[in-house]
C-alpha positions, -999 to +999 in steps of 0.1 A: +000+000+000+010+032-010+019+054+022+004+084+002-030+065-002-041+048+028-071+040+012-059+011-012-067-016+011-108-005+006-098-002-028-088-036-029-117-054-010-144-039-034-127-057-063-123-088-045-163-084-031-176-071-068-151-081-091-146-042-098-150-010-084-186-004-071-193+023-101-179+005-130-196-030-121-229-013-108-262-015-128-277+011-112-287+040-141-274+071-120-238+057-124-241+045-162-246+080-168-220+095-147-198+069-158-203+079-194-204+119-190-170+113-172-159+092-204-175+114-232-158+150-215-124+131-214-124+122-244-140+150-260-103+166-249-086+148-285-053+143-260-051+105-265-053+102-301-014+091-317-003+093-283+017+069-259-007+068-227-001+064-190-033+058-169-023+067-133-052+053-108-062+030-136-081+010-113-098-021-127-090-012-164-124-001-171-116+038-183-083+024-200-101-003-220-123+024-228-100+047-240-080+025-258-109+014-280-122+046-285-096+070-280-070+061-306-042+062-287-007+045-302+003+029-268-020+021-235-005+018-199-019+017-168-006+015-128-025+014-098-017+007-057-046-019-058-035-049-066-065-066-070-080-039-093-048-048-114-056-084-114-090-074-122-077-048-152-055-075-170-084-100-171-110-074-182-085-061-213-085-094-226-064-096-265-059-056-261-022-044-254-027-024-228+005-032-196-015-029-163+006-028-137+009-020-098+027+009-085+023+036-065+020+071-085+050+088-064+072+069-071+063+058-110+085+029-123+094+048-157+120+067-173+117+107-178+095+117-209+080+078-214+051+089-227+026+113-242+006+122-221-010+112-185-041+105-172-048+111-134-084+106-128-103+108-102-075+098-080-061+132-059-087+135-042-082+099-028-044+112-023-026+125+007-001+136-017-016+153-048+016+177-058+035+147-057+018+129-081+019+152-102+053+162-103+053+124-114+033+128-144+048+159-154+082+137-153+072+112-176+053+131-199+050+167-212+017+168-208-010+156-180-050+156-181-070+154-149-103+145-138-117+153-104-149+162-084-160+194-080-146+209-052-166+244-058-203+219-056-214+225-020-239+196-025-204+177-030-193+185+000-223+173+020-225+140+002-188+136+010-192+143+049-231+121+054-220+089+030-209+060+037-190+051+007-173+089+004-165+080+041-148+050+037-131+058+007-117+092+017-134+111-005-125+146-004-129+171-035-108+200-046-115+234-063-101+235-101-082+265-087-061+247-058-055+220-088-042+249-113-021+259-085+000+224-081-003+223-114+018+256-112+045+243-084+051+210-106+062+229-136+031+232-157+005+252-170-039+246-174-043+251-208-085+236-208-106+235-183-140+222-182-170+213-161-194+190-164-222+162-154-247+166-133-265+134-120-252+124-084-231+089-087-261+061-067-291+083-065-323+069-076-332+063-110-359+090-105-337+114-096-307+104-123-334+110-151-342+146-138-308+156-133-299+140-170-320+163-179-314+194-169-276+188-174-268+203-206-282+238-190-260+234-163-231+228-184-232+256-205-244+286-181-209+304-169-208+303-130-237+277-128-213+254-144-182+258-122-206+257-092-231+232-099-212+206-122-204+177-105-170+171-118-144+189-143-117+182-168-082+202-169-054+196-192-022+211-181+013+211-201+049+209-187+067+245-193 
């Protein structure tokens, strides 16, 4: 376990319980959707396309078997703490040629400028270390893109203090500011930033088809966006 994520072990026993993480395995509709918004924004960005990818916080595999079927990228990689969501990952990709690996994203086992680009989602806020991780990525590649909950969604912030699962997990959620800032510190520089989704990961189905709905406003109406999104999408370059 990574000393900078002392979450892992959780990590770990939801694979082993589910055979995945609890969003990517669940049939529930509220995280289908979010699930897909997350992948649609991401890849809406164009960064993977001819590129040599590193997916830090890969998880299970199930955003970098996505993204290597529809992204385009030349090379796929992928490391995580968990080793059972890596276990997990390399029996999910199947034929693919995607190199799923543990390792903690510190300390990444790879020479400078390795790859293209790196993906970090939706790990710092797991991460008692974010600048640190990104230092990282910013070693071996030129250029990072990040994923992350909103940390300017007050709703966020309640969900993440009354839930369970945000409990157990160590959820915690950080503005896109604070992010541009280590961005900063590690050498880089935001150069898109956007927010979006709107329906709240396990709410009822009821409520999931509301929000769906309404989430294209929300998207597209400056300030609403940055405080009522539920997550965002930065892509930062090493200067």
């Amino acid at each position: 376990m990574s000393e900078h994520n002392p979450n892992v072990n959780v990590f770990d026993q939801d694979v082993e319980k589910n055979g995945g993480y609890v969003y990517t395995t669940a049939t529930q509709l509220s995280s289908k959707l979010a699930t897909q918004r997350t992948k649609d924004i991401i890849l809406e960005t164009g960064a993977f396309k001819g590129q040599a990818v590193l997916d830090v916080g890969c998880g299970d595999g199930y955003y970098s078997i996505y993204f290597w079927d529809n992204g385009q990228p030349k090379r796929m990689a992928g490391l995580d703490a968990a080793s059972n969501a890596i276990k997990a990952a390399n029996d999910n990709k199947q034929e693919r040629p995607i190199e799923f690996i543990a390792g903690d994203s510190h300390h990444l086992p790879y020479d400078n400028n390795s790859f293209d680009i790196v993906s970090i989602q939706s790990i710092l806020h797991h991460d008692d270390d974010p600048l640190l991780t990104i230092r990282e990525a910013f070693r071996v590649a030129p250029k990072i893109i990040i994923h992350e909950p909103n940390g300017y969604n007050f709703g966020l912030k309640v969900i993440e203090k009354v839930s369970k699962y945000h409990r157990e997990h160590g959820e915690k959620s950080y503005t896109s500011h604070l992010l541009g800032s280590w961005i900063k510190q590690a050498g880089g520089k935001v150069v898109y930033e956007r927010f979006a989704g709107f329906v709240p990961m396990f709410c009822s189905d009821r409520v999931a088809k509301i929000t769906k709905k309404v989430e294209p406003i929300i998207e597209t109406i400056p300030l609403i966006n940055r405080l009522g999104c539920a997550v965002y999408v930065l892509v930062a370059e090493r200067q």
